[in-house]
N, C-alpha and C positions, 0 to 999 in steps of 0.2 A: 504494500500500500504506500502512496507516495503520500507524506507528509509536506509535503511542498505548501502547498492554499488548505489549512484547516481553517473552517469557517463556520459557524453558524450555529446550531444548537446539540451542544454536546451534554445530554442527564447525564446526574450521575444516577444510576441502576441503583436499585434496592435489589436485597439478596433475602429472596425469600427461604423460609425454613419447615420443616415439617417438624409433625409433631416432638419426634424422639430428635429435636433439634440435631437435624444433619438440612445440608443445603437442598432444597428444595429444585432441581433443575428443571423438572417439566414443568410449573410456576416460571423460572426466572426464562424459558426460551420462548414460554406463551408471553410474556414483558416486552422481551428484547424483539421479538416477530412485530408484535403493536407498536413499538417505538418507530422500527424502522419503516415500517407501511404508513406510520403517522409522519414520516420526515426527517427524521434525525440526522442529522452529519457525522456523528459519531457516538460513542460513547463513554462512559466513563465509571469504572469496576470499583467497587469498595470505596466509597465515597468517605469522606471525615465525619458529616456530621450523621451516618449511619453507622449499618455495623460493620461499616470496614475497620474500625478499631478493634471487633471483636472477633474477626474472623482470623486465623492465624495461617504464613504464608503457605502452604499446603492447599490451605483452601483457598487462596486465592488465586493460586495458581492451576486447582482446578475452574476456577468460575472464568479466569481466562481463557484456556483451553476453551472451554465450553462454549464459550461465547465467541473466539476466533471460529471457532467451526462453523457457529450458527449463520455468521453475518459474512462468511467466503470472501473476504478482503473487499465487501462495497462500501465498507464504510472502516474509521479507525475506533481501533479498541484502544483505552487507556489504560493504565493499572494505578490507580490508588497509593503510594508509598508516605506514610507517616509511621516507622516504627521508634519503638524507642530505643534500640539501641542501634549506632550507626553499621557495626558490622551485618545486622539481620535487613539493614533498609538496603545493602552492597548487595549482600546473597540474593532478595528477593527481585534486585533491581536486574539481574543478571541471569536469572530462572526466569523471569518477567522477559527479558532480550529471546532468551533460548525457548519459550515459546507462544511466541508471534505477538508480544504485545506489538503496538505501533509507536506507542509514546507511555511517558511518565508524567504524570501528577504526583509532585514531590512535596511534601510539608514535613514542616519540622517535626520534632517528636510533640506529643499533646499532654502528655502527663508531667512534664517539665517543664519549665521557662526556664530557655536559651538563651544570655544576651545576643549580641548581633554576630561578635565573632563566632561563638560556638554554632550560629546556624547557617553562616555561609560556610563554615569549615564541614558543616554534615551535607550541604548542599555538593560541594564539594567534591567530598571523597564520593559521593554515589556518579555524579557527570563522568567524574575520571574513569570509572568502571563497566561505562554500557553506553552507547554512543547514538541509542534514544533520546529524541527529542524532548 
């Protein structure tokens, strides 16, 4: 997918769950089918102020998967990256490269306040290791 002209309306996805709380997939590709026929430019996997805090990278890396499948490169997947520690935001960022995100959505870590240095040094070390957008 060329990241060249991203434009226009990118959700972030909710990640639905079934009962014995495991991720819910026939939910979130009935989501992501609706989005897309509604118009979307792209999208965007484990959002902040959902439970992409609570989902941990395994699973986020299957909801990518899942979601690169669904949407056959018409559109860009994102991946969510706010963890708290900078090596697990590295690993995910690069499991995240190895399979098919298109781009990162980077935020600091949430459960700490960063001064400025400490979060361009976390923005940082992730850019150096994966050469997503």
């Amino acid at each position: 997918m060329s990241t060249n002209k991203w434009e226009g309306v990118f959700p972030a996805m909710l990640t639905p769950f079934t009962a014995d709380d495991k991720i819910d997939f026939a939910l979130f590709e009935k989501n992501v089918k609706a989005q897309v026929e509604a118009g979307i430019e792209g999208l965007i996997l484990g959002g902040s102020l959902g439970e992409g805090s609570t989902l941990d990278s395994e699973e986020k890396i299957q909801l990518l998967v899942y979601a690169v499948e669904i949407v056959k490169g018409k559109i860009p997947v994102v991946l969510t990256i706010a963890e708290q520690a900078t090596k697990v935001a590295v690993q995910l960022a690069k499991d995240a490269e190895k399979n098919g995100a298109d781009g990162l959505m980077i935020l600091p870590p949430m459960r700490y306040k960063a001064d400025d240095r400490e979060t361009v040094e976390y923005f940082k070390a992730i850019a150096a290791e994966t050469p997503l957008p």
